[in-house]
DSSP file (Angstrom, degrees, kcal/mol; ACC not computed):
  #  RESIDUE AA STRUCTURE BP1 BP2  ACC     N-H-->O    O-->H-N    N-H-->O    O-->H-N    TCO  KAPPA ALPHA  PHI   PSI    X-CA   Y-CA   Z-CA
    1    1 A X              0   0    0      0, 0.0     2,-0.5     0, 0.0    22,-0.0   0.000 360.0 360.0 360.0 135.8   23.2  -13.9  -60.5
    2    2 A X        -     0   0    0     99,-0.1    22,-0.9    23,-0.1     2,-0.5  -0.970 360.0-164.2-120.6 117.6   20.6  -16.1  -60.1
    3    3 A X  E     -A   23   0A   0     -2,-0.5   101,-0.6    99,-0.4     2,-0.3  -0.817   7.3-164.0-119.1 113.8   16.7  -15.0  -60.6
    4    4 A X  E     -A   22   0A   0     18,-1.2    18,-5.1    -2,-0.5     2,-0.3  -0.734  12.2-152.5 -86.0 142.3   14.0  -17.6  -59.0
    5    5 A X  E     +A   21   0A   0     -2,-0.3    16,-0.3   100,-0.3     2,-0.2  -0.968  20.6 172.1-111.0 135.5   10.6  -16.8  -60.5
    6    6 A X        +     0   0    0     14,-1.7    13,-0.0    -2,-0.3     0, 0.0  -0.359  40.2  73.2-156.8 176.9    7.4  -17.7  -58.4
    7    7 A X        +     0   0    0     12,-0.2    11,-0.1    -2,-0.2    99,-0.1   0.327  52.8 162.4  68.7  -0.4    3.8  -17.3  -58.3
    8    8 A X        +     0   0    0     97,-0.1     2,-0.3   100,-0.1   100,-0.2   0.002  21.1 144.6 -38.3 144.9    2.2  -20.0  -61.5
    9    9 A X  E     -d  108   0B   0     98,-1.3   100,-2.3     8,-0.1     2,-0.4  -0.947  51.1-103.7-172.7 163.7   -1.0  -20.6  -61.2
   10   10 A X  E     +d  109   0B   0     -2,-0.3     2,-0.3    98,-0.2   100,-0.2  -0.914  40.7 176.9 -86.1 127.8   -4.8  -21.4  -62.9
   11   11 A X        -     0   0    0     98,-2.8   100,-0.4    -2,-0.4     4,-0.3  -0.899  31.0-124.4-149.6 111.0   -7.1  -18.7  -62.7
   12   12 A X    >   -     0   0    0     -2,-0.3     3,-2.5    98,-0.2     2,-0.2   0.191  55.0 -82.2 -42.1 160.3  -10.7  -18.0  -64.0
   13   13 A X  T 3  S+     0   0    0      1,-0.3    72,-0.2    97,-0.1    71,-0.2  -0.517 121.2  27.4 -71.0 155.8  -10.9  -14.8  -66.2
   14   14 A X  T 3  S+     0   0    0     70,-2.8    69,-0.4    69,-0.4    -1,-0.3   0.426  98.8 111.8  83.0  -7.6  -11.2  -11.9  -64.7
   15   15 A X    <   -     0   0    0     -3,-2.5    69,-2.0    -4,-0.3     2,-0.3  -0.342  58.0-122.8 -98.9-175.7   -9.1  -13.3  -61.3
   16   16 A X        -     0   0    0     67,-0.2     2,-0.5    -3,-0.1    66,-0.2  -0.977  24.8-179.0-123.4 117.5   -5.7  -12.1  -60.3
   17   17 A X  E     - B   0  81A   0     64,-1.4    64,-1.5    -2,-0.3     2,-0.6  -0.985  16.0-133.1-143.8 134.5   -2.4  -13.3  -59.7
   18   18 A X  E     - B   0  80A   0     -2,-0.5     2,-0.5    62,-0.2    62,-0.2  -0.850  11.4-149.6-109.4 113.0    1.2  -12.1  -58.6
   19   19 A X  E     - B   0  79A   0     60,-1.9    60,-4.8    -2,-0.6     2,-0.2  -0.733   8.4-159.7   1.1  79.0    4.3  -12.8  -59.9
   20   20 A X  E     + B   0  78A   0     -2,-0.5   -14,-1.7    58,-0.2     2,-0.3  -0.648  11.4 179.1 -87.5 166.2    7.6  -12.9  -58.1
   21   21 A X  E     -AB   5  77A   0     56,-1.9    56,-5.8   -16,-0.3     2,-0.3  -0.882  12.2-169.3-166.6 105.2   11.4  -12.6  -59.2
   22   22 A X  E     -AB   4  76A   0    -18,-5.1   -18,-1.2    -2,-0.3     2,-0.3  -0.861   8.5-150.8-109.7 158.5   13.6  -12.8  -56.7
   23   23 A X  E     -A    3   0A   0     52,-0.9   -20,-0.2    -2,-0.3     3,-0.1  -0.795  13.8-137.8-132.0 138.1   17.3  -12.0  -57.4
   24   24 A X  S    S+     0   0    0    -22,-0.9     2,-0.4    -2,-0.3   -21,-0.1   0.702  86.1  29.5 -84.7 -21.7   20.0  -13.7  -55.3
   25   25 A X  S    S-     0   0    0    -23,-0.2     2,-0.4    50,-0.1    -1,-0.2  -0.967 105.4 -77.0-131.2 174.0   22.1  -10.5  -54.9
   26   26 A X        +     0   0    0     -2,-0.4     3,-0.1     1,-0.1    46,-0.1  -0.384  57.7 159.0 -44.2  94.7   21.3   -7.1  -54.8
   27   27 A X    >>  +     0   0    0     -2,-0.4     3,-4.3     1,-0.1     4,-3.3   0.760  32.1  95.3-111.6 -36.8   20.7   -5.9  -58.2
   28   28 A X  T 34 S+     0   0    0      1,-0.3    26,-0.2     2,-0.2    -1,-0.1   0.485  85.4  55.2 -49.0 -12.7   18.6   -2.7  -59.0
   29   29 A X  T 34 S+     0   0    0     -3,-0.1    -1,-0.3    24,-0.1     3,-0.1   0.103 117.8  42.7 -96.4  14.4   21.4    0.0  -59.4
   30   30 A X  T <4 S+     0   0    0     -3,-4.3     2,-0.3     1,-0.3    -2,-0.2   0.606 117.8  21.0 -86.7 -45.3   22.8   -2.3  -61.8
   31   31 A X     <  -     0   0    0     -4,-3.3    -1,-0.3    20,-0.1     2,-0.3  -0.958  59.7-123.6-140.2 159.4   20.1   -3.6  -63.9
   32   32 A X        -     0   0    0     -2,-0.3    65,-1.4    -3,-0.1    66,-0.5  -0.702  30.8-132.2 -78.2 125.0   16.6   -3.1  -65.1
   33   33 A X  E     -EF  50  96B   0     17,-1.0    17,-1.7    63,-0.3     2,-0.2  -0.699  24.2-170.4 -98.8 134.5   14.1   -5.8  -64.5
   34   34 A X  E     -EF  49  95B   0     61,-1.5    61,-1.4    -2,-0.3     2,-0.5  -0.958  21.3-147.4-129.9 154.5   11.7   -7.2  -67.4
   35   35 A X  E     +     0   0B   0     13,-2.5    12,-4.6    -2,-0.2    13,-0.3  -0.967  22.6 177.2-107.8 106.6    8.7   -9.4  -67.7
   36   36 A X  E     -E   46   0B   0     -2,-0.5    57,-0.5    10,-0.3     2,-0.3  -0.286  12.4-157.9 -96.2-173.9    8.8  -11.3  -71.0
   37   37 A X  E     -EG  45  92B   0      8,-1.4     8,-3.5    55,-0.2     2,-0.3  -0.867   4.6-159.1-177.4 132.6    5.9  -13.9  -71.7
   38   38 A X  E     - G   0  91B   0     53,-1.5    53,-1.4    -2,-0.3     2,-0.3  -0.942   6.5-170.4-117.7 106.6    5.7  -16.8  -74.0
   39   39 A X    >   -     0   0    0      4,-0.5     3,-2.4    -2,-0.3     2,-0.3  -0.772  38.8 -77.1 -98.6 148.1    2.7  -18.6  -75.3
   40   40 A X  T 3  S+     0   0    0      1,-0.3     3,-0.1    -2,-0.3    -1,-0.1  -0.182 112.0   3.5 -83.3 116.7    2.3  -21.5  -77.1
   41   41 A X  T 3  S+     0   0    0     -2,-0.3    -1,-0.3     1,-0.2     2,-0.2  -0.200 117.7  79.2 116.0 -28.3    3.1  -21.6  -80.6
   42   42 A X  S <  S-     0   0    0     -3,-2.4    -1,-0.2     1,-0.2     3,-0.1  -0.556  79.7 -73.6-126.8-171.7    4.3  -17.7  -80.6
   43   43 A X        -     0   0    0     -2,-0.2    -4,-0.5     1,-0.1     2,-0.5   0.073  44.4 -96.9 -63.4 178.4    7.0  -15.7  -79.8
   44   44 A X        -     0   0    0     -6,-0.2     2,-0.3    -8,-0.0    -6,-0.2  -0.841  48.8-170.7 -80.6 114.3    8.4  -14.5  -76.7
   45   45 A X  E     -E   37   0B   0     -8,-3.5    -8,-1.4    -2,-0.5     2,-0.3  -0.773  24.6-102.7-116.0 163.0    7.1  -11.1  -75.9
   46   46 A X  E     +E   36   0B   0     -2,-0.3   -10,-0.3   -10,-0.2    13,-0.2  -0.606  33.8 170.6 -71.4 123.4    7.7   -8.2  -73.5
   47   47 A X  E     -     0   0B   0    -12,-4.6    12,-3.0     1,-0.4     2,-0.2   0.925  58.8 -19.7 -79.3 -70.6    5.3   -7.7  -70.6
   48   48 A X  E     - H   0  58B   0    -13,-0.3   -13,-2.5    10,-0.2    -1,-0.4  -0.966  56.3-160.1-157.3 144.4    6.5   -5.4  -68.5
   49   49 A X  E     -EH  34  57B   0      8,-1.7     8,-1.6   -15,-0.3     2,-0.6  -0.961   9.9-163.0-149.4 150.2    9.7   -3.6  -67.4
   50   50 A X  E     -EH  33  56B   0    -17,-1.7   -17,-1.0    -2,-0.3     6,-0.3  -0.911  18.2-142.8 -89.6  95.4   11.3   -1.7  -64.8
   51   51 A X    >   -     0   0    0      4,-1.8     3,-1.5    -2,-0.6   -18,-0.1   0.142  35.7-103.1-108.5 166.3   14.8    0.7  -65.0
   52   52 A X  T 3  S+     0   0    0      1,-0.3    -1,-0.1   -20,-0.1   -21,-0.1   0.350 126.5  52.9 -57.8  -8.7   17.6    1.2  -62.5
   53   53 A X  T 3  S-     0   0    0      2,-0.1    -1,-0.3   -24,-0.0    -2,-0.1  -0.003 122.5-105.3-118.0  11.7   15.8    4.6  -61.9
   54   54 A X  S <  S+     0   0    0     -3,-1.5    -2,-0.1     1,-0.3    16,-0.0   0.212  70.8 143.9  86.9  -3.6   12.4    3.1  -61.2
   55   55 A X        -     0   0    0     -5,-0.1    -4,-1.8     1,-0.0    -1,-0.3  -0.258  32.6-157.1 -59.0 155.4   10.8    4.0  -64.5
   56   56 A X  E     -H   50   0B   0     -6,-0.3     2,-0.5     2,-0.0    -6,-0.2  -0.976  11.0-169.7-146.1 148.5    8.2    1.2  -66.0
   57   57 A X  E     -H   49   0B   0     -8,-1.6    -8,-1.7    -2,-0.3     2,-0.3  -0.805   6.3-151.7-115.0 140.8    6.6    0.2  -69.3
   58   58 A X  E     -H   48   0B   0     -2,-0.5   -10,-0.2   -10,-0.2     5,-0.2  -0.921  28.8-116.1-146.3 146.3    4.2   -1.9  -70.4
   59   59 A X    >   -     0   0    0    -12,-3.0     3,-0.6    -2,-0.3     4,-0.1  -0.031  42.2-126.4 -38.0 141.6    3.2   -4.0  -73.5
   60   60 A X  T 3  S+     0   0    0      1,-0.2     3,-0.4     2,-0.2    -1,-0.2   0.707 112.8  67.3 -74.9 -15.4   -0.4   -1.8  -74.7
   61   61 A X  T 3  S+     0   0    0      1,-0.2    -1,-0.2   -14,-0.1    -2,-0.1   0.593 116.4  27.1-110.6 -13.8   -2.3   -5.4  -74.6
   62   62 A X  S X> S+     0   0    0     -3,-0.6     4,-2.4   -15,-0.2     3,-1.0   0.369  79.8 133.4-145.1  45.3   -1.5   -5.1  -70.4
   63   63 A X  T 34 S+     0   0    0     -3,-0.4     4,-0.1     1,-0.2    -3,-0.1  -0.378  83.2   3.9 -70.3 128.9   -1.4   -1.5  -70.2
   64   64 A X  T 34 S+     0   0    0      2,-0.3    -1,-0.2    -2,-0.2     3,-0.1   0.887 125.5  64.3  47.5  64.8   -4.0   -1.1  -66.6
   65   65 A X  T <4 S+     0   0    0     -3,-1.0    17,-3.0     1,-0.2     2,-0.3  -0.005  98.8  56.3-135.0 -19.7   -4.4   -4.6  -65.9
   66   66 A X  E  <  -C   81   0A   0     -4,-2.4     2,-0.5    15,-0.2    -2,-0.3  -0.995  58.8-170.8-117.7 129.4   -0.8   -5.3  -65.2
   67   67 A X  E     -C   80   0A   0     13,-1.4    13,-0.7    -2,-0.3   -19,-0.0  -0.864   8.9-161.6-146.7 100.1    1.7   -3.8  -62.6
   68   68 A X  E     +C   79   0A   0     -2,-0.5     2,-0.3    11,-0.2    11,-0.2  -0.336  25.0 163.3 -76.8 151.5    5.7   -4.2  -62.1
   69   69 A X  E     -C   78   0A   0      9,-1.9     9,-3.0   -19,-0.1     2,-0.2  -0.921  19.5-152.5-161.3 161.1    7.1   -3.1  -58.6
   70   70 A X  E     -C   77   0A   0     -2,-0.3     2,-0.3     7,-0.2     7,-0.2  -0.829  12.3-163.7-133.2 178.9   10.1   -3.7  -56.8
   71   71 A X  E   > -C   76   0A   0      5,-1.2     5,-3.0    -2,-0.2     4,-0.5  -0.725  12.3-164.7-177.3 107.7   11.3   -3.9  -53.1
   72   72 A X  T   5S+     0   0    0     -2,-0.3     3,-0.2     1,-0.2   -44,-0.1   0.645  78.5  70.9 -92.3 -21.3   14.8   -3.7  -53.1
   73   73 A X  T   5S+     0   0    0      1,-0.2    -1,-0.2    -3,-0.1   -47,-0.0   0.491 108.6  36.1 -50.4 -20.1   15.3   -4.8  -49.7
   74   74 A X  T   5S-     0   0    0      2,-0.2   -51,-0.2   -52,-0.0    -2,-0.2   0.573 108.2-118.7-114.2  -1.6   14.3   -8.4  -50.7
   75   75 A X  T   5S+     0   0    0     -4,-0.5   -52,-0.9     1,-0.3     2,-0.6   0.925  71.0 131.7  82.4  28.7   15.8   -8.3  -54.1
   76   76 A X  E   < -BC  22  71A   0     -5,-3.0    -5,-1.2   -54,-0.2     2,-0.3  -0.948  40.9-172.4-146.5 153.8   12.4   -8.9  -55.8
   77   77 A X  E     -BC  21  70A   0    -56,-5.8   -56,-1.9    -2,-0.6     2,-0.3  -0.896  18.0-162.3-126.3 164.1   10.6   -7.3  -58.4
   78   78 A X  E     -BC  20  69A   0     -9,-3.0    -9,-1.9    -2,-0.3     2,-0.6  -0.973  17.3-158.7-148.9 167.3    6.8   -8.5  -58.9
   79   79 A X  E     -BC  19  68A   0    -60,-4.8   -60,-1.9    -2,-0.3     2,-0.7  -0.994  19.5-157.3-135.6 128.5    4.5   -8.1  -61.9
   80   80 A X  E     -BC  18  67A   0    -13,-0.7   -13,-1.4    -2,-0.6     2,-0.7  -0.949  12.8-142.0-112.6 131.5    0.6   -8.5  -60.2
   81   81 A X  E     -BC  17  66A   0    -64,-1.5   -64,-1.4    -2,-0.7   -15,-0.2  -0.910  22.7-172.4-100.9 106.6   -1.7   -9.6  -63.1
   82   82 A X        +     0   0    0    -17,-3.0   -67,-0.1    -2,-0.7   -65,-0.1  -0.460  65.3   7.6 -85.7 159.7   -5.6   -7.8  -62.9
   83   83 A X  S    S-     0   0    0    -69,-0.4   -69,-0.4    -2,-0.2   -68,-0.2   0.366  89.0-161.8  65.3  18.0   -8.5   -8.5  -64.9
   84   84 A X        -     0   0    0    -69,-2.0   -70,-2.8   -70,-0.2     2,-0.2   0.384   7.6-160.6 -71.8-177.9   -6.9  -11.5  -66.6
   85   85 A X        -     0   0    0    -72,-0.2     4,-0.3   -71,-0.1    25,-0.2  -0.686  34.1-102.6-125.3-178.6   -8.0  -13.2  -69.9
   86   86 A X  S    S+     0   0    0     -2,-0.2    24,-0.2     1,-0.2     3,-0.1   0.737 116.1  61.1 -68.4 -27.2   -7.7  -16.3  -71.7
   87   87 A X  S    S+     0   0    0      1,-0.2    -1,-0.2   -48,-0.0    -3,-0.0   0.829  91.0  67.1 -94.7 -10.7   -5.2  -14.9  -74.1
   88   88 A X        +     0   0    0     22,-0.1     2,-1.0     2,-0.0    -1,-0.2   0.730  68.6 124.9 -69.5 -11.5   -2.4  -14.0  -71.1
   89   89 A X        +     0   0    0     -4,-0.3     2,-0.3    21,-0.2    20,-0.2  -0.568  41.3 117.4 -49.3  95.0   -2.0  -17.7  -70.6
   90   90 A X  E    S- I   0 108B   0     -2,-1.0    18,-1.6    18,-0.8     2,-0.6  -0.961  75.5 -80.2-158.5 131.0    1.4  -17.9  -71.0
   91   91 A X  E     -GI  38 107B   0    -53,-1.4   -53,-1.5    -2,-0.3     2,-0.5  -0.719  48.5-145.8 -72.1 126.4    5.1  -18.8  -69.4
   92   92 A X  E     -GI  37 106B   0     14,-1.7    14,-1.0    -2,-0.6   -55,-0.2  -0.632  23.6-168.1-115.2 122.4    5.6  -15.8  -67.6
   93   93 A X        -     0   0    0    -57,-0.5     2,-0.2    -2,-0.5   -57,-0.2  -0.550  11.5-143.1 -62.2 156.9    9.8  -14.8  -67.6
   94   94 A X        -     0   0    0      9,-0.4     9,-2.5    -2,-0.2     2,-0.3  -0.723  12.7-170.6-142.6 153.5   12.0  -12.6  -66.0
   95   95 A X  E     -FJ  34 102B   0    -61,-1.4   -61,-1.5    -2,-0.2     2,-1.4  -0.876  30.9-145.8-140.8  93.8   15.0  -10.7  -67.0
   96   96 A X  E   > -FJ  33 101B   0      5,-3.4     5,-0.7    -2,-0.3     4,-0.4  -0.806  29.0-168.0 -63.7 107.6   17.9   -8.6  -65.7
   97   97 A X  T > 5S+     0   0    0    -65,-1.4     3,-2.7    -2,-1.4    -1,-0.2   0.921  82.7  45.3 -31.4 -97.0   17.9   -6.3  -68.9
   98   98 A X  T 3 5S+     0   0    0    -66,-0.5    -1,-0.2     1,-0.3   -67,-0.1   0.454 126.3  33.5 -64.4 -30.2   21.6   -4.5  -68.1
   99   99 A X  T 3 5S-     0   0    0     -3,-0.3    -1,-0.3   -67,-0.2    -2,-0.2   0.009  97.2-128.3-148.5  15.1   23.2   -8.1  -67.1
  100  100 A X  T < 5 +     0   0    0     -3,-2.7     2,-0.4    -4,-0.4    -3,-0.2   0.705  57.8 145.0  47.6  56.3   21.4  -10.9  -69.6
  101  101 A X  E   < -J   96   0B   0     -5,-0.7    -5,-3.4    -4,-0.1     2,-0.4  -0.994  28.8-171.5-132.8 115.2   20.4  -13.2  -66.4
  102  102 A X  E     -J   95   0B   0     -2,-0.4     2,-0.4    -7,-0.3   -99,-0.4  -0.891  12.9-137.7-107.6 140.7   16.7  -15.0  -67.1
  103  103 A X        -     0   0    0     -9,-2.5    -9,-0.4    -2,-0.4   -99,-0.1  -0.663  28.4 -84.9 -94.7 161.9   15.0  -16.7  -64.9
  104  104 A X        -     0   0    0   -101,-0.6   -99,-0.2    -2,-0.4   -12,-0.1  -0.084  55.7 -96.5 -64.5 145.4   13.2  -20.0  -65.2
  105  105 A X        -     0   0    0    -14,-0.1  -100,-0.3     1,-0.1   -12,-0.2   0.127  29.7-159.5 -30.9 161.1    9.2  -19.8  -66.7
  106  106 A X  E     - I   0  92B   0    -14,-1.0   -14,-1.7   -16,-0.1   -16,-0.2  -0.808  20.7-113.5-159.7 120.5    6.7  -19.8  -64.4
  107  107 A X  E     - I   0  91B   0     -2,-0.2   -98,-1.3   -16,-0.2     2,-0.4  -0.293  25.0-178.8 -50.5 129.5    2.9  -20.8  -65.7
  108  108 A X  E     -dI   9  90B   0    -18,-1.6   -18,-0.8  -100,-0.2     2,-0.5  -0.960   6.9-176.5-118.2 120.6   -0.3  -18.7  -65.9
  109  109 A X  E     -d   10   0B   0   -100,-2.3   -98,-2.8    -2,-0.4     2,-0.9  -0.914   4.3-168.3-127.6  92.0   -2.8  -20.6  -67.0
  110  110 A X        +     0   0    0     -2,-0.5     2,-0.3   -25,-0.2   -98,-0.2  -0.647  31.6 127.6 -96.6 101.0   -6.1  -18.5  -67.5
  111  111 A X              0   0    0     -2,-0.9    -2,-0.1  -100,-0.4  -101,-0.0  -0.990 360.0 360.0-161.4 149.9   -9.3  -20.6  -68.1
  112  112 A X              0   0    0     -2,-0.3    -1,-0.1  -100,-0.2  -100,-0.1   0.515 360.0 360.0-101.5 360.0  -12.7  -21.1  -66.8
């Protein structure tokens, strides 16, 4: 399984940006999709995730400003980033949970 991750960018605060993860096969009644995020100097944390039954969580620091979806006909889950700030500047992940498959970073770089 292969998951390409898309959408890096620079973005004032406050702008918006979306976040693909596209899966080369068909994966969602197998695994659970996550959005980890890394910034520089600290650890890798959990964004955002989705279950094999459509449930989704999110990290409280992008709880209403951030929003995981899927579309299982293209294999892609997407995490759309609202409202953002300086401190979500990060390499943005993603994850099959159920099947330990990451895909490569992808920048968001949040700056005026």
């Amino acid at each position: 399984v292969q998951l390409q991750a898309s959408g890096r960018g620079l973005v004032q605060p406050g702008g918006s940006l979306r976040l693909s993860c596209a899966a080369s096969i068909s994966i969602f009644s197998i695994s659970g999709v996550a959005w980890y995020r890394q910034a520089p100097g600290k650890q890798r944390e959990l964004v955002a995730a989705i279950t094999i039954t459509g449930s989704t969580n999110y990290a409280d620091s992008v709880k209403g400003r951030f929003t995981i979806s899927r579309d299982s006909a293209k294999s892609t889950v997407y995490l759309q980033l609202n409202s953002l700030k300086p401190e979500d500047t990060a390499v943005y992940y993603c994850s099959a949970i159920n099947l330990g498959y990451w895909g490569q970073g992808t920048l968001v770089t949040v700056s005026s």
